[in-house]
Each structure stands twice: as C-alpha cells, then as structure tokens.
N, C-alpha and C positions, 0 to 999 in steps of 0.2 A: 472665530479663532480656531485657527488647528489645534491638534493638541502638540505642545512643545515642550521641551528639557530647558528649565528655568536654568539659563546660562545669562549671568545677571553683570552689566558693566557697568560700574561709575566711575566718573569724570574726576579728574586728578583735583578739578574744583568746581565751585556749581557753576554753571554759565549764565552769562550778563542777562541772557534772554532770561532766566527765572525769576518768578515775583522777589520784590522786595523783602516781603517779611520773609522767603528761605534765604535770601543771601544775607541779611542783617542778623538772624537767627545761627549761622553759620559763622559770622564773626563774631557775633558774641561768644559764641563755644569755642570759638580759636581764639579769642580774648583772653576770656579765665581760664585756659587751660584743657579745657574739654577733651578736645581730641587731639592735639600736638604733642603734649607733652608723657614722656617717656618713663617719668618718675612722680611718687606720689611720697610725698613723706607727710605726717600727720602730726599736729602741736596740739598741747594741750592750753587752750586759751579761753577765757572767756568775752573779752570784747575785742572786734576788730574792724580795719577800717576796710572795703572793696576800692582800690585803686585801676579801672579797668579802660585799656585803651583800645581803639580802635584795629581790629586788625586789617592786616597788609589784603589790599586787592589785587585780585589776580583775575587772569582769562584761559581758559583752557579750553581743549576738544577733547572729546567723549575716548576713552582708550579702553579696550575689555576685559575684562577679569581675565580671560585666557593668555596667554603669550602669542600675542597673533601681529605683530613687527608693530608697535605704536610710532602713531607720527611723532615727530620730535614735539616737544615742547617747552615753550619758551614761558618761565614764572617770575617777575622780578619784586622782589617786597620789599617795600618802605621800611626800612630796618633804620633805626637812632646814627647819629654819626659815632665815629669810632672816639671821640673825645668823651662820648656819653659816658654816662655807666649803664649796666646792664638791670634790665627790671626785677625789681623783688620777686621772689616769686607772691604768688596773688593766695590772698586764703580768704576760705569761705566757711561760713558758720553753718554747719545743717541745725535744725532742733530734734530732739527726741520727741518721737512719739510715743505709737504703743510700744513698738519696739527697738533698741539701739538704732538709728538709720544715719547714714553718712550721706548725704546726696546733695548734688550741685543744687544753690536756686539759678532758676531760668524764671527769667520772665516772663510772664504765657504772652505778653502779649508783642512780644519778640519772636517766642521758639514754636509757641501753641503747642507745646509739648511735655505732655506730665509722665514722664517716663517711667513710672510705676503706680500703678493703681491704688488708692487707701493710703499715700506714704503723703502729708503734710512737708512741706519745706517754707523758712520762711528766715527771714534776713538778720536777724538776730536768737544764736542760737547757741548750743552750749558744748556740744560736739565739734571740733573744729577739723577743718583738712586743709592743708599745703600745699598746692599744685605747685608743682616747677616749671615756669614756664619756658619753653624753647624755641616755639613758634617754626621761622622756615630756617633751613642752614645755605650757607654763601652755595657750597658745593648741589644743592640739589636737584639743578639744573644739567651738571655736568654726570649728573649719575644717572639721570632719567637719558641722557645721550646715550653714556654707554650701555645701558641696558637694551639699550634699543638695536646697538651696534652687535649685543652680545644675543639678542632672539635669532637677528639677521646671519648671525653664522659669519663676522664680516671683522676677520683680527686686525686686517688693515688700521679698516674703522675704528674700530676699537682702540688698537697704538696712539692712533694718531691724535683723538681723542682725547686722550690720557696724557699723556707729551705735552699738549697745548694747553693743560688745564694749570691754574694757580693749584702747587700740590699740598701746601698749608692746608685750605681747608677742605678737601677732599680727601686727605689723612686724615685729619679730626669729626669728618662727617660718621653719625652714627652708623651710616649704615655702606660704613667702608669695609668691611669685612666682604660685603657683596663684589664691588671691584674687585679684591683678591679670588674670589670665585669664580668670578665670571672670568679670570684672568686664565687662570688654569683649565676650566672648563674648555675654553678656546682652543688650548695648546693639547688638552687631551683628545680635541676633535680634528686636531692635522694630522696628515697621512702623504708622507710616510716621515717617521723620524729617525733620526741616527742614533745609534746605539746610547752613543756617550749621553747625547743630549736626554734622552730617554732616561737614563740613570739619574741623573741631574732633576729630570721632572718627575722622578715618583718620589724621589726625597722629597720635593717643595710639595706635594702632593700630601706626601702625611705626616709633613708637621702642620698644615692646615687640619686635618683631619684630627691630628690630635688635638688641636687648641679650640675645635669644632665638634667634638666626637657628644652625640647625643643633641644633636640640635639640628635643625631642620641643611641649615647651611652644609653641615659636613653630610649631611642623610643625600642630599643632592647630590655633594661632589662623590660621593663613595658610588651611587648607582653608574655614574660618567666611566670612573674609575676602573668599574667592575666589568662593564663596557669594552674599556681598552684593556683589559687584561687578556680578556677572549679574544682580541683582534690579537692579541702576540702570543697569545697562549700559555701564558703564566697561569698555567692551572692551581699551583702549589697558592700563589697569593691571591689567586681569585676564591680558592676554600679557605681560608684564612679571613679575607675582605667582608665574606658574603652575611656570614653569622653576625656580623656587627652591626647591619641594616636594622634601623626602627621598624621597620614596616617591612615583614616579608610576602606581600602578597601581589605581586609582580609577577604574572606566568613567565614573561622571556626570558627575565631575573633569575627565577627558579629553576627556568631550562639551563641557564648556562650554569647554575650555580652545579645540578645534578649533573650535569654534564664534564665539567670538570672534575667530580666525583667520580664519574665514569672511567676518565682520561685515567686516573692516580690508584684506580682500583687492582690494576696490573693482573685482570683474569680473574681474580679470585669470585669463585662461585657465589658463595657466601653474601659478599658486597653486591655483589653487580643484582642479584636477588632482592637485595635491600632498596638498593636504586629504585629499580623498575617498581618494584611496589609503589614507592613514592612517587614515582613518577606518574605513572597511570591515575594519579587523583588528576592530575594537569591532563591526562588525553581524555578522561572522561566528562572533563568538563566541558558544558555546551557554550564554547567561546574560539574565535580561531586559532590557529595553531602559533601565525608568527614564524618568525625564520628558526630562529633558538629552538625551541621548541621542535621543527620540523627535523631539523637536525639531531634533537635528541633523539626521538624517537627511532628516526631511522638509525640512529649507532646500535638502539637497545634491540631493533627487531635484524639487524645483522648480528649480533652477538646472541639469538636466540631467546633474548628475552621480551617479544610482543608476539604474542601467536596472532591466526585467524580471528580465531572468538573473540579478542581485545581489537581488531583491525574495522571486523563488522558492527561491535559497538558504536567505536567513533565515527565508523560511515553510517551509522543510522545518528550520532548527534548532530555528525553534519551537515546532514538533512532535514534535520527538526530546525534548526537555526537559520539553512537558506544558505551555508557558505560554500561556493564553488569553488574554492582553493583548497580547503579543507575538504571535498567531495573528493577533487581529482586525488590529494593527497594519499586517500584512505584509502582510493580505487587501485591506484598504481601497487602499492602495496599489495594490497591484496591479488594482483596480477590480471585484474580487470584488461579487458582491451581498449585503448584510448580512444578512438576512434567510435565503438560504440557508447564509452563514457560520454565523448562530447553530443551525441547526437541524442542521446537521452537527456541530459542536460538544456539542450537549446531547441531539439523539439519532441520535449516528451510524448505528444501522443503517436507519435513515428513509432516509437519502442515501447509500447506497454505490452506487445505482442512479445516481448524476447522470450528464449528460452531459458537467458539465465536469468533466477534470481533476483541476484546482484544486481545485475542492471534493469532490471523490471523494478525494483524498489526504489531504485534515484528515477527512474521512468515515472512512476503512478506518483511518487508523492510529489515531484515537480509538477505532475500536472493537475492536481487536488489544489494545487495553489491556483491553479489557473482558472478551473474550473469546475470547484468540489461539489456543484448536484452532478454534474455532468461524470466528473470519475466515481463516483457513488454508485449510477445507475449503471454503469459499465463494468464495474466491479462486483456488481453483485450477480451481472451476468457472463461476465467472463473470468470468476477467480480461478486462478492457476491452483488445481486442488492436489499437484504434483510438488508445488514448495511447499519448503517449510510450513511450519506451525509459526514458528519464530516471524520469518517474512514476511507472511499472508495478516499475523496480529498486528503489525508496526504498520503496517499500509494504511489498513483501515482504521487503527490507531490517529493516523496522521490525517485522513480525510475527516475522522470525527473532528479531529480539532479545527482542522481548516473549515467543516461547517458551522462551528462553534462562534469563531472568530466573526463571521459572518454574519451570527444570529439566524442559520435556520433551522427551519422544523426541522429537518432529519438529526440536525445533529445528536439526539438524545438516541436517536434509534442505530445510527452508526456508530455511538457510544456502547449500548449496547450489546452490538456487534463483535466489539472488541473485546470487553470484557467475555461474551461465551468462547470467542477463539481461543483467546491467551488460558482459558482454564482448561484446555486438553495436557497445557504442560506444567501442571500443576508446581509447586515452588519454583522451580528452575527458571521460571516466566518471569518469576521478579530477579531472581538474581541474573538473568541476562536484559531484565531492563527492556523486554519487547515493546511495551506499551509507550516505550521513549524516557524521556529523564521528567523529574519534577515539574516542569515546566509543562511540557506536553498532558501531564497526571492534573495539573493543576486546571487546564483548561478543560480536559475533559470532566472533573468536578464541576463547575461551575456549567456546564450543557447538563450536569443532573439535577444540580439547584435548578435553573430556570425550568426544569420539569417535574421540579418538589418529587424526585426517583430520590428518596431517603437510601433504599438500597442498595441502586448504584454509587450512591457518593460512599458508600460504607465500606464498598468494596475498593474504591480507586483510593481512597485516603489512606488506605491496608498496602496498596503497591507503592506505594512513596517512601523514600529512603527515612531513616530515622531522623535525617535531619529535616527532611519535607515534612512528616508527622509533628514534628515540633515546632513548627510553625505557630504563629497565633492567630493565623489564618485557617488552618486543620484542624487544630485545636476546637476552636472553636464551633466551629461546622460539624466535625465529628463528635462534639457533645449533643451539636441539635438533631443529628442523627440517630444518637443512642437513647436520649428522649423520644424519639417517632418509634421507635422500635420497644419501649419500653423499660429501657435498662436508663433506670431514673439515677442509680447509684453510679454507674460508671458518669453519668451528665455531668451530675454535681459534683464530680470530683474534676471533672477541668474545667468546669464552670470556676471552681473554687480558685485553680492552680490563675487561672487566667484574670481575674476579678482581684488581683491585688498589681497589673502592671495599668499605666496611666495611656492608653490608648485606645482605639475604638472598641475592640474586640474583650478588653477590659471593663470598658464601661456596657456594652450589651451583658458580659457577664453577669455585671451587677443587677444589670435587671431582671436576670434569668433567676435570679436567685433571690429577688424582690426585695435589694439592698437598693438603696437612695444612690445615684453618685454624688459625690463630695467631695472637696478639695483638703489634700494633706494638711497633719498640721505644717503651720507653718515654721521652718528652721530659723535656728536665730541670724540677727542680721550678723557679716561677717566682722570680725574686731580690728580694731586697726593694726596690731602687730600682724594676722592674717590679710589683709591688703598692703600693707609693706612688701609680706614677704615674696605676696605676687607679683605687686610691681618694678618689685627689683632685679627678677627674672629679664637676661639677656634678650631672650629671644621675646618675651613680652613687651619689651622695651624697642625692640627691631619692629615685632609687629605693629604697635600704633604707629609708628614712623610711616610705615611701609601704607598702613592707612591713610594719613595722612596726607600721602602723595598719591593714591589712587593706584596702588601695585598692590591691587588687590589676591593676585594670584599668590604672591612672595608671600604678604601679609596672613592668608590664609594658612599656609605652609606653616609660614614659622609658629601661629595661634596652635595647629592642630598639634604639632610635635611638642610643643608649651605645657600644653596641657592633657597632655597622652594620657600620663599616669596620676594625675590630680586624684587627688582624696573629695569629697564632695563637698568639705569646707571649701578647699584650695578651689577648686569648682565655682562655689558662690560668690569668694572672690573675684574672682576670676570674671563671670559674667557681670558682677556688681561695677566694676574698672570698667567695662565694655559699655555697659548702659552709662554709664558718667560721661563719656567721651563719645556718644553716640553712636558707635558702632554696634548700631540694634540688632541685627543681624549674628552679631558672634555673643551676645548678651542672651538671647534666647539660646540659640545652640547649646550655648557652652551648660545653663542651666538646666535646659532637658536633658543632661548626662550625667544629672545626680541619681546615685542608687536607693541612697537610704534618707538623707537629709532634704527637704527640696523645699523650696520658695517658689509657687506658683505665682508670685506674681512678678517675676523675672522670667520663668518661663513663657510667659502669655502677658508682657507689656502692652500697656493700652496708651501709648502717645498719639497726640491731633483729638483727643478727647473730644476736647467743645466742638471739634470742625465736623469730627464724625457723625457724634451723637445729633447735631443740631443737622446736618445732610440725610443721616438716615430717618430722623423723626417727619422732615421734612417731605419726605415719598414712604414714610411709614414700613418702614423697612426695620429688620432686628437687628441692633447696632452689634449683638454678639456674634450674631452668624456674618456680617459685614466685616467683623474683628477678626475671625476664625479665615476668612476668605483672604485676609488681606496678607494673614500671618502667614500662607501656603504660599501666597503669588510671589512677594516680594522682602520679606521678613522686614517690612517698614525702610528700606531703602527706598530714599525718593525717587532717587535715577537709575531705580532697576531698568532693563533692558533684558528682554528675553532674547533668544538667537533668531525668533522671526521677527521681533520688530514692535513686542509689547512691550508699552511702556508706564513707567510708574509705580506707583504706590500698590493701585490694584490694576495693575499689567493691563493695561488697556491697547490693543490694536489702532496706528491711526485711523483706520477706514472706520471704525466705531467709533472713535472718536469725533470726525468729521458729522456723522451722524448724529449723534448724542448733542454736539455743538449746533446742528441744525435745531432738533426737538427742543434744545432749552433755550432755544435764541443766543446762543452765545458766541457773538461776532466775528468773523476775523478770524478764528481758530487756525492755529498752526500746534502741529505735531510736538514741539516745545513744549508746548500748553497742560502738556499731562504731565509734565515734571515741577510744573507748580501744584501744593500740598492740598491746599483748595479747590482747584479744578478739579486734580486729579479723585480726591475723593467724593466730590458735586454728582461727576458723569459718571464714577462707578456705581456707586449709590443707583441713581438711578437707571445704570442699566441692569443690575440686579435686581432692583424693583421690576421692571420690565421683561426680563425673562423669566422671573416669579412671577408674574401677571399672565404670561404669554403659555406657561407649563401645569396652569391650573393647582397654583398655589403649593407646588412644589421643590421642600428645598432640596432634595435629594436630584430632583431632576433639570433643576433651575444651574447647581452646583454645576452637573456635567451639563450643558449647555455655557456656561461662561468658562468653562474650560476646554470644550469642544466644535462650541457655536451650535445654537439651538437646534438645527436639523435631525442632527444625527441621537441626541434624546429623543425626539419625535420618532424617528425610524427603530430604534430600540426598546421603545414603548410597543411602536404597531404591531411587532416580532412577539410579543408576549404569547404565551398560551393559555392565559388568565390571569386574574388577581394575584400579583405577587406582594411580601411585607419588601419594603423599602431598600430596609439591611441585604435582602436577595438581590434586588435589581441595582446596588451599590457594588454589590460580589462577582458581577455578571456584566460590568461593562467591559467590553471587549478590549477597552486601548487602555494599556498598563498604566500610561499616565494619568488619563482621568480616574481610573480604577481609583487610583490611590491617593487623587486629590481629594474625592467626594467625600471619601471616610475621613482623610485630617482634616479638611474646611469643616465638615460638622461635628466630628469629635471635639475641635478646635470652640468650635461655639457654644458645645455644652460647657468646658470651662470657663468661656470667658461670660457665661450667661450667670454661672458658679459665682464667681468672682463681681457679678454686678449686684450681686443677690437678687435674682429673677424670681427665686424659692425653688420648689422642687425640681429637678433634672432629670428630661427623658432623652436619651439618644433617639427611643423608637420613635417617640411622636415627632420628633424630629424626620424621621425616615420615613415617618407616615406608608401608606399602601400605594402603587403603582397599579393602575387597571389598563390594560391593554384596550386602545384606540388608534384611530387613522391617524397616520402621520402625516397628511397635509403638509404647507410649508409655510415655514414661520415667515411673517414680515421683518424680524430685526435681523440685524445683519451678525 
C-alpha cells in the first residue's frame, strides 16, 4: 500500500453485494430512526411498546465525498399509501447505568455493534427518547439530480430539471434551501450578465444570505459571491462581504479580499503599509500563489510595497515546495532572465555553473532533488565562495533535507554544514529565514534525531518561528534535548506544559516524568434538554439528512459550521446524536474537540466488538492496537474508500485482499468483499498479524508497513546508524503520512488498551527499540 490521503466515499446506500447482517443492520437503524431522522424530542415515560418496520430497500452506486460529477441515482421507497396515516414516531427505553446514558438498543445480533464501550442498554428502561421518524422524502431523488447538474456547471440541466419536477414536494423537502443555492450559485457562475439583471441577482443573493447568514449554506454562497464581486470589481461590497465569512483561511479569499483594500486605500501611505504587512503572511507562506494572490502582489510591489529581500524569500519557498509557477513568479519579479529561469528549472545541471546567484539557487536545489549525493559531492567541490552567505546556507540547507528525505548517511553531516554557514550571519539568518521555512527546519531536526546530534537539533528548534517552537512536536524534542544536555529544569517544564494534552507527545510526556497515562474523568453523560437543543439546530438537521443520502461532502460542511463554536457540553451532544445514528465518523471527531469536559469513550468507540475481539484473539493479535489502527484508517466507516483504492473498515488494498483471501482459503473473493464488516475485519486482523510477524514483532514498524507496505520500513530500518528508541524512528519516517499515522495508530492503542483495562499504559514499550538490519524483501504484498 502507498501511502495515501484518507479521502473516504460512501455509497448513498449499502449495496445488494454486501452481507446480510450490514444491510439488515442498516435497516434496522433506518427503522427506529437511527440515522434519518432530523429531530430528536425526548418523553418522559416509563413503559413503552417498539412498534418497528421494515425499512424501504434501495440500490445504489458508490458516489464520493468529494464533489466529483456523481452518476445519477435513481432511489424508489416503499412508502404507506397516501390514505395511511403517517407512523408515530418510535420511542426507545435506554436504562441507566453508572451513569445517565440515553442510547439506542440494537440488536448485536443484527448491528454487531455496541457503540460505546462499558455503556449497558437493554429493552426496558427508564430514561426514555422519541425519535421522529422521516425516513426517505418523495423529492430526494430530484435533488440528488440537480445536485449533480449543479457540480456539472450545467444551468440548462439544471432548469430543466427543476421545471419537470412535482414542485409540492421539492418545496417541503428538507433540504430545499440547497436548490435555492445551488440556484443562485449557477447564475453567479454566468458570464457575462447585464446590468439590470445583475441588480436583480445580488438582491436575491442577500436575502438568501440573510435567512442563511452563519450557516454552512450562506458561508458557501458568500465565498461564490465574493467571487463575483471581483470579477465586476465591486470592491466597496466585496470589504463589506468578506468580514462576514466563518472561516477566513482561504489564501485566494484573502488576496482578493486585501486586494480590494488595496483598490479603496486611494494612496494613502499609512494603509497601503498596513496591507502589505498583512499581506506578506500569504507570500511567506510555503503554498502556491494562485491567480488572486499573484495579482496581489504584483499591485503591492508596483506600488512599492514588496522589495528584493521579501521577492528572494518567496523564491527560496518556492523552491523548498517544488512549485514552478511560483518559481517563475518570483524570478520575473525579481528581474531574473526567463530564459535562463527555464533552463535551470528543466536542466538543472546545465546551470549550476551560473554566475548569478539567483539562478544557481533554483539550479542546485532543482537538482539536489534529482540527485542529492551527487549535488552534495559537487557542492562541496565547487561552492561558489563569491555569493552570499544567505544563498550558499539555503543550498545546502535544501540538499540536507533532500538527503534526509532519502534516509542517507550524509544527511546529518550536510546538516551540519548548514548550520556552521548560516552562523557567520548571526541573528539576521533567522530573520531572513535562510535555512528555509518550518518545514525544511523540521526535516533537518529529524536527520539529527536519527543521529541522536542532541546539539544540532537544539540548535535548528532555536531557528523555527515561534509558532514551529510551539509545536508538540519541538516541544517535545527540545525538552529531550535539554535533558542530554543537562538542564533537567528547562525539561520538566515542557515536559510538564505537554503531559496535560491527550496525544502522543502528551502521553510520552507522562512518562518522562514517570506519571502512569490514564484516561480523563469521565463527563457526565449529556441531558436531554442538552440533546434537544442540538438536535433542533437547522443545519444539524440538514446534516443527518445530507447523511443520509450519501452527500457527504454537504453533510460534513454543514456538521463543521454546526458545531464551530460548541461549548464542550454542546460538543457531547453533539457527538452523543452522531453515535445514535451512526455516523461514527463525526461521533468521534466531534468528541475529540472537547477542551475541558470529555468522554473517552465517544472519543475512542469500540463497535464490531465480538467480530474484532474474537479475529484478533484468533491470530493473537492486540485487539487495542487493531482498534487504534482501525480508528486512523477509516473512523469505522464500513465503505471507506481511500483515493487509491483502499477499502473498508481497515482500508484494505484489493491486491491484498486477493492475497489474504488466498492465505485464508476464502473462495471466490471479489473486491466487494472488504465492505462486508466480517471479512473486512478477518483479513485485516490477519494481515497485521502478519506484517507484526514479518517486522520482528514490531508495532511501531508493522504500523508503517500497513501504511506504507512493508518494504520501505525494511529499507528505513537498513538506513539506521544504530539502535534507535521507537519514538525516534516514529519521528523520522520520511513520508508525512505515515509519520503521523504511526504515532495516532499507537497513541490510539494506548487508550483503547486504557479503556479495555489492560493495567498499566506504556507508549514506549509500545515503540519498543528499532536496531538497524538488512532490508531484504518482504514476501507480503
């Protein structure tokens, strides 16, 4: 398995191919309400009867979280004839435990799913809850049309659409307000319009906006909005628009927004000063420019506010990132000649001989990419000792990390390197950033971990901006550094600072400091006036809907702006409603963003229990670290889908799958097969037994191996320069993604190990020691 950006799609419903017990398990939760229903009112009763029917069957095909043109789909549900009456809604008794708990019962032997760990449910109970049930609406078919017509950019479609639909219940459909958005959005993406009509559409524009203002839906339409203001240049209401965005962290957003600041500033010194300040956080940052943006800039450096020294920054983060738009960008500017730009660009080792600078610096680190021993040993025989101080550190700066990335031995001694350059220009070194940005500081840290150089990492954590220093990654590090060096007192105190947050770096803390880790008290469960008041939330109400039909991308939107500013009660709720409806996935999220209050065992649900525990016991595997694996891959989504092609519970590759189905004799296997809740957990189980077997009992190395595919932890081990602890060669994988899987799959395990009451909790013995050996080539796939 590559490593991949967990971009995860599920199916608007499960499909026919999936076993039985998930599709029967699936209508029983659309049964009593689970996951349809939009509202949650709560009685207070002591006996009541379950009156539960059969939910409507349907067929669908797989469509993806992203907005990527889904095929139509066609849903028809068995709905009562219109003479019926409409069904009560369904109420369900929880019991009290240890503590207040409100939770659906499920059947285990329906759902196999006990959605919260320690919490007892049982069919006669004294706590009572209302679901309302809504199940499918007439219109929901006609909205999954035009949504589809509205990705496609296709207003035709769209009208026509709309026009031929029954308008009855596509008015009363809940999630009619989306047509009206999607309506407008359309009209704000034709080009060109006429005046009047124009007038016309920014009034219907913000009285949406007002009847939407603070909700995911208008947060959409305003960015469209803000959009077309800059295409007609209504600068005055694009400064007006822009402040009222939920979320201002949009660079193109921002450029137009300062941009239009620019426009309204009318010369004044003062302003336009103020601008560019702000502005240059957006050029210093290592990400591309963008049109917006590109245009900002260039107004601010014709108006004299980007010199040289702000131009060479951005062409050296241009360069640490690899963007050649961004390169040419920064070159032109700076009055570079194009011609020599492109030929250093496309064959760096043509120009590492130039005389200028500038273009020796996009020359050598272009081709440090290409071939970092080889620019290393060239480098050190031909530095240009005529440039800069500045140039000649950022070179070698960038060949360290390109050896880093790599895993070779020089890279600690090119590390090195950089560090004695950059200190002829004492302070000034960090304030113009030679060494590169965070990013480039951070990988050269981790080439001085893998060479346990305490010193050099003491010194590169010192060049990182106050916000790189505040990291829990620096942090961290630089307290194990201030421990090699002696200064026990500076240790313990971010050891200290660090040992009260709930993640990896928190829990190595505590053991640095020889505290147990342990799970928070636990918060009370939330009360029913608190689950009212969240379920009665508009855009709470959109989002299950939005779930419900597999528009997941909407659904997430409207969840996240939901619950933006939740208190960490509203929080509990909030995840509490999520787990009830199954939507495990935003149940944990939403729970890991309590500050003070928190319920670990909503954070870290353990549903498929019996399937797990009895697959993992079964190849003798640790069902916690199984748990903690499975919470990264797929946050308990059956029908995850990663963007390459992993699928399931724990994201399984078909080609490993095909494998795994050979090794367990399991017939027939088709790629489907990982989306049923049993298989899927069977072969992962056992292929994580097997690359723990394969890694010489390894979780830290077994971890990135099932996120990497086993070779490349074998070649990562060979690259050692001795015995490293666990936590170092965790710190030190090269690929960002498995980096940061390894530590939440095992951080992950020490709670759910917590939570299983294992007894005592060690991250480290978890990380165990890494001793450098041949890397050979693994037989699993």
């Amino acid at each position: 398995m590559l490593p991949h950006k967990k971009i995860l799609s599920i199916p608007r419903y499960f499909n026919r191919a999936h076993s039985l017990a998930i599709r029967l398990s699936l209508a029983f939760a659309l049964a009593i309400g689970l996951v349809v229903q939009p509202q949650l009112a709560i009685a207070e009763k002591t006996e009541t009867t379950q009156k539960l029917k059969s939910a409507p069957k349907s067929t669908a095909t797989k469509a993806s979280t992203a907005p990527q043109k889904p095929k139509a789909q066609k849903t028809k549900a068995k709905t009562a004839s219109p003479a019926k009456p409409q069904p009560k809604p369904q109420t369900l008794e929880i019991k009290k435990t240890d503590r207040p708990s409100i939770r659906p019962v499920i059947p285990a032997a329906l759902l196999g799913l006990s959605l919260v760990s320690g919490v007892t449910v049982a069919a006669s109970q004294s706590n009572t809850i209302t679901v309302a049930q809504t199940g499918q609406h007439d219109g929901d078919d006609r909205l999954i049309q035009l949504r589809e017509a509205f990705l496609r950019n296709d207003q035709v479609e769209f009208q026509r659409i709309f026009s031929q639909s029954d308008q009855a219940p596509l008015k009363e459909h809940p999630l009619y307000p989306y047509v009206q958005h999607w309506t407008l959005r359309l009209k704000l993406s034709q080009r060109p319009i006429a005046e009047a009509n124009a007038d016309a559409l920014q009034r219907e524009v913000l009285r949406f906006l007002a009847r939407h203002d603070g909700e995911s839906l208008g947060e959409q339409l305003r960015k469209t909005y803000i959009e077309w203001l800059a295409d007609r240049e209504s600068w005055a209401q694009l400064q007006l628009e822009y402040p009222k965005l939920i979320f201002q962290d949009e660079a193109p957003l921002q450029c137009l927004f300062h941009f239009a600041r620019l426009k309204l500033a009318s010369g004044e010194q003062e302003t336009l000063m103020l601008i560019a300040s702000q502005s240059k956080q957006l050029l210093f940052a290592p990400r591309p420019l963008g049109a917006a943006c590109g245009r900002l800039f260039s107004e601010l450096k014709q108006q004299g506010q980007i010199d040289q020294s702000a131009l060479q920054h951005r062409l050296r983060l241009a360069l640490e990132t690899n963007q050649a738009a961004a390169i040419r960008w920064a070159a032109s500017h700076l009055g570079l000649p194009s011609s020599e730009v492109e030929r250093a660009l496309d064959q760096p080792e043509k120009a590492l001989r130039s005389s200028n600078p500038a273009i020796g610096q996009i020359a050598w680190t272009r081709f440090a990419r290409q071939d970092s021993i080889e620019a290393y040993r060239r480098w050190r025989q031909n530095e240009q000792k005529s440039w800069p101080v500045s140039v000649r550190s950022f070179i070698t700066a960038q060949i360290a990390s390109m050896s880093m990335l790599r895993m070779q031995a020089q890279a600690i001694e090119v590390t090195r390197d950089a560090l004695r350059e950059s200190q002829a220009m004492g302070a000034s070194a960090i304030e113009q950033g030679v060494l590169g940005s965070d990013e480039s500081l951070a990988i050269m840290a981790r080439s001085s971990l893998r060479a346990q150089d305490w010193d050099s990492l003491q010194q590169i954590i010192a060049w990182m901006s106050p916000r790189g220093q505040a990291d829990p990654t620096w942090q961290y590090w630089r307290a194990r550094a201030y421990r090699q060096a002696g200064d026990e007192q500076a240790a313990q105190t971010l050891f200290k600072e660090l040992a009260g947050q709930f993640h990896f770096y928190g829990q190595l803390s505590l053991e640095e400091l020889g505290l147990s880790i342990e799970l928070p008290p636990r918060a009370a469960a939330p009360t029913k006036d608190e689950l009212r008041a969240v379920a009665a939330l508009a855009g709470v109400q959109r989002a299950f809907k939005l779930y419900q039909l597999g528009l997941r991308a909407e659904a997430h939107r409207e969840w996240w702006v939901s619950t933006k500013t939740m208190s960490d009660r509203e929080l509990l709720a909030a995840a509490e409603l999520a787990c009830r409806r199954l939507v495990l996935d935003r149940c944990v999220n939403t729970a890991d963003r309590t500050k003070l209050e928190h319920d670990f065992h909503l954070r870290f649900i353990m549903p498929f229990r019996e399937d797990l525990e009895a697959s993992a016991n079964r190849v003798g595997l640790d069902s916690a670290w199984a748990y903690g694996l499975i919470r990264q891959e797929s946050r308990f989504l059956l029908d995850a889908k990663s963007s390459v092609g992993a699928q399931g519970l724990m994201q399984i590759m078909p080609t490993t799958g095909r494998w795994i189905a050979k090794k367990l004799g399991h017939g027939d296997f088709k790629t489907e097969d990982l989306h049923d809740m049993k298989t899927n957990i069977r072969f992962g189980t056992f292929y994580l037994r097997s690359v723990f077997d394969d890694l010489d009992g390894s979780q830290a190395m077994a971890s990135a191996a099932y996120n990497a595919g086993p070779n490349r932890p074998r070649a990562w081990r060979a690259s050692l320069p001795g015995p490293i602890e666990g936590a170092i060669f965790a710190e030190i994988i090269p690929f960002t993604e498995t980096r940061d899987y390894v530590k939440k799959v095992l951080s992950n395990a020490v709670y759910y190990a917590a939570i299983q009451k294992q007894g005592s909790q060690s991250l480290k013995k978890r990380l165990g020691e890494i001793t450098p050996k041949a890397a050979g080539n693994s037989l699993l796939p």
